[in-house]
C-alpha positions as CSV (number, residue, x, y, z in Angstrom):
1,X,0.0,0.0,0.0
2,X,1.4,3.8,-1.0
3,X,2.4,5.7,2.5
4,X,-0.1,8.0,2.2
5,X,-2.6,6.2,1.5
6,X,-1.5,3.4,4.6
7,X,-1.5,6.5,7.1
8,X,-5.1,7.8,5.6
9,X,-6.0,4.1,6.5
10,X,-4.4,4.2,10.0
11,X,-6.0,7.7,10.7
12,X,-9.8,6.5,10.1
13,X,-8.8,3.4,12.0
14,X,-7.6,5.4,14.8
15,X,-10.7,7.6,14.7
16,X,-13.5,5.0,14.7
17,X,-12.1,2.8,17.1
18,X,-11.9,6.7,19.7
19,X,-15.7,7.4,18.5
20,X,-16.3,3.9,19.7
21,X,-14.6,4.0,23.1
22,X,-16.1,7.2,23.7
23,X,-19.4,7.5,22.6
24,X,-22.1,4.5,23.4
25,X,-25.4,5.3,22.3
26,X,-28.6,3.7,24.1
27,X,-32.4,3.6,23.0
28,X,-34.8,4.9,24.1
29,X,-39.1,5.2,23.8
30,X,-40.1,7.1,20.7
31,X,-37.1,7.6,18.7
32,X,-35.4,9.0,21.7
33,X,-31.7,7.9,22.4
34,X,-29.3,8.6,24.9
35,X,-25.4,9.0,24.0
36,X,-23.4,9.1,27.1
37,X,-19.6,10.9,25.6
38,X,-16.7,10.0,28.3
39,X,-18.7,11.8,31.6
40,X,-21.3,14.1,29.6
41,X,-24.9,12.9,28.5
42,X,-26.6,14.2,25.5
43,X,-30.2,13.7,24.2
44,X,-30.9,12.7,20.9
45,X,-34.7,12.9,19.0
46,X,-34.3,11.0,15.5
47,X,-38.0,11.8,14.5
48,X,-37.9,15.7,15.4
49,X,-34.0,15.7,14.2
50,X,-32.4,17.2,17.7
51,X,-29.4,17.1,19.7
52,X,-28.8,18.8,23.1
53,X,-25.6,19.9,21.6
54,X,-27.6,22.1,18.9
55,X,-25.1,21.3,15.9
56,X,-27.7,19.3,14.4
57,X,-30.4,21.8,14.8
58,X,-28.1,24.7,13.9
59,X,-26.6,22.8,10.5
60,X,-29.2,20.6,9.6
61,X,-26.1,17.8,9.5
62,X,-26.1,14.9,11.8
63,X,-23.8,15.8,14.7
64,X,-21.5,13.1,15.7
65,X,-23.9,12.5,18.6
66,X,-26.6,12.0,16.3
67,X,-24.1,9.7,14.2
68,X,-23.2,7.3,16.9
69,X,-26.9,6.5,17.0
70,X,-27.1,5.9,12.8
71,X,-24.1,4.1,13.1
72,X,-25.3,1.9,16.2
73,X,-28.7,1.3,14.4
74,X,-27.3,1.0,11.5
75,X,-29.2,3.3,9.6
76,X,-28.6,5.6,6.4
77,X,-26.6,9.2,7.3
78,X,-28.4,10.7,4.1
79,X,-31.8,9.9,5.5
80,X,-30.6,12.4,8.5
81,X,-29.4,15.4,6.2
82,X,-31.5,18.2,6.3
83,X,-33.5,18.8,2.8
84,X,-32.1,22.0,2.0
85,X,-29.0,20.6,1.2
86,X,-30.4,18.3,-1.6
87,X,-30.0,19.4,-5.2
88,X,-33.6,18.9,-5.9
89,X,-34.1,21.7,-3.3
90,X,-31.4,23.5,-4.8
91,X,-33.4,22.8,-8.4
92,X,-36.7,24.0,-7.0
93,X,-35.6,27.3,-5.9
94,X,-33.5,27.9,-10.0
95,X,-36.6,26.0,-11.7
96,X,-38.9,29.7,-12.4
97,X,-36.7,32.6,-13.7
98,X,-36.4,36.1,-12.7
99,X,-38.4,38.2,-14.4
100,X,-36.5,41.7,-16.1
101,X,-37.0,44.7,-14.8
102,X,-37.6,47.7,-16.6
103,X,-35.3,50.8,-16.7
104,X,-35.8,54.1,-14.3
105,X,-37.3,55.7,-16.9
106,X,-40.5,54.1,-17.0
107,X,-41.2,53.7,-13.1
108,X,-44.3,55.6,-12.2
109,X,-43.6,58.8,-10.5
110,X,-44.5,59.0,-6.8
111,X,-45.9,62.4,-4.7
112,X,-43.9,61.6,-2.1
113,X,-40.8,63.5,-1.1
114,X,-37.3,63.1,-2.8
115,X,-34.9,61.3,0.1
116,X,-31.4,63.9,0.8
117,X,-28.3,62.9,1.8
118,X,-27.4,63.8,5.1
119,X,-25.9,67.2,5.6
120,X,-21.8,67.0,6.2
121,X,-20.5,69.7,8.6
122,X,-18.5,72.3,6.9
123,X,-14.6,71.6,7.0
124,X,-13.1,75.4,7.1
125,X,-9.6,75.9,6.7
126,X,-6.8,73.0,6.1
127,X,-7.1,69.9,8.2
128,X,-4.7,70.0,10.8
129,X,-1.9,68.0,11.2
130,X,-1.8,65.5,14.2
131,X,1.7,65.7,15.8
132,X,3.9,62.6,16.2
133,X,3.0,60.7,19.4
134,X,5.9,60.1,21.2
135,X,6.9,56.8,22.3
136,X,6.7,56.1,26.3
137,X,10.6,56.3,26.7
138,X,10.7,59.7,25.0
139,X,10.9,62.8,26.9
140,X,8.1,65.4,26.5
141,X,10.3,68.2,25.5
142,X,14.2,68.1,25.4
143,X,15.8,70.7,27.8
144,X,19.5,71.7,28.7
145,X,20.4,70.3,32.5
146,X,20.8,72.9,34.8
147,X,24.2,72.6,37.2
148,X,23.5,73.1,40.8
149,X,24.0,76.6,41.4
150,X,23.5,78.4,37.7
151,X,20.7,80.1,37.1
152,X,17.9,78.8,34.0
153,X,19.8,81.2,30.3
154,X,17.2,83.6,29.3
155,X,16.6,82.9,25.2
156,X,17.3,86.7,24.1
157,X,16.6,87.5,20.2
158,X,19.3,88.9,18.5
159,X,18.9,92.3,16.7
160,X,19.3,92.5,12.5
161,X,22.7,94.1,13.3
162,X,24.3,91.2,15.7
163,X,23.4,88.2,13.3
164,X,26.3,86.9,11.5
165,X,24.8,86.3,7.5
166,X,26.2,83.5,5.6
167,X,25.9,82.7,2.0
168,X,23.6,80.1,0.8
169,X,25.2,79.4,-2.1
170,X,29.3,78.7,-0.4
171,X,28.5,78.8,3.1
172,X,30.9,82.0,3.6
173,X,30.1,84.2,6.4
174,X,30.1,88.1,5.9
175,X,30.4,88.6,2.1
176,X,27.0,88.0,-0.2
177,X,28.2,86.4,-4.1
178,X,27.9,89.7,-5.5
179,X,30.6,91.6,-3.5
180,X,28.1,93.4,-0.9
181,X,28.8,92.7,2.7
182,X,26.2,90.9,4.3
């Protein structure tokens, strides 16, 4: 046998011989049956197609509870599948087609009032920028130290006259590229 197929084999081995250690189903009056799972007890109704687990009443498929009994009684799994997943269902519901519709043009006009959009608040100016949030180990605002002793320096604007100019251009301080002092 191929390897993958021999482990395919081992795997549904495996798996029925756990469903049957751990799930024992037991009748009950009027299609009721009782499958006891290691410690926990669940009710099953074949006729009205319910599990105390829900899955079956949720998906309309068997749930393994459910299962357990069709295997003990060894009964058809199809029988148990909810009807909406048959393809005559699925037939039924394509067999008429949809019938066209006709264009905008020729609906009938209505009295009743034309439906507006909501009215957006007016947005004046540019939106404004959110500044960078700053991670947790980052300091508010960076600030020179302070020595015991000195006093806080005073930020103090220099005049027009006490700026030293420097070229764009070379980077040269005091003379402009066209021979005026700067």
């Amino acid at each position: 046998m191929p390897l993958v197929a021999m482990l395919e084999t081992i795997r549904r081995l495996a798996m029925s011989q756990n469903t049957k250690r751990n799930c024992r189903a037991v009748a009950g009056a009027n299609g009721q049956f009782d499958v006891r799972e290691n410690i926990v007890g669940h009710s099953i109704h074949m006729t009205r197609r319910t599990c105390t687990c829900r899955k079956w009443d949720m998906t309309g498929i068997p749930c393994r509870h459910a299962l357990r009994v069709i295997m003990h009684m060894k009964w058809k799994s199809d029988d148990y599948v909810s009807d909406w997943y048959l393809t005559s269902k699925w037939r039924a519901t394509y067999e008429n087609s949809i019938s066209p519709v006709t264009g905008m043009r020729f609906w009938r006009k209505t009295d009743e009032t034309r439906i507006q959009p909501p009215t957006r608040p007016e947005s004046k100016g540019r939106k404004k920028r959110q500044k960078r949030i700053k991670g947790k180990n980052e300091s508010p605002k960076k600030k020179r130290k302070v020595q015991c002793g000195e006093e806080s320096p005073k930020k103090v604007k220099a005049s027009r006259e006490e700026r030293t100019m420097t070229c764009g251009h070379c980077g040269i301080t005091g003379i402009s590229f066209d021979g005026v002092k700067l």
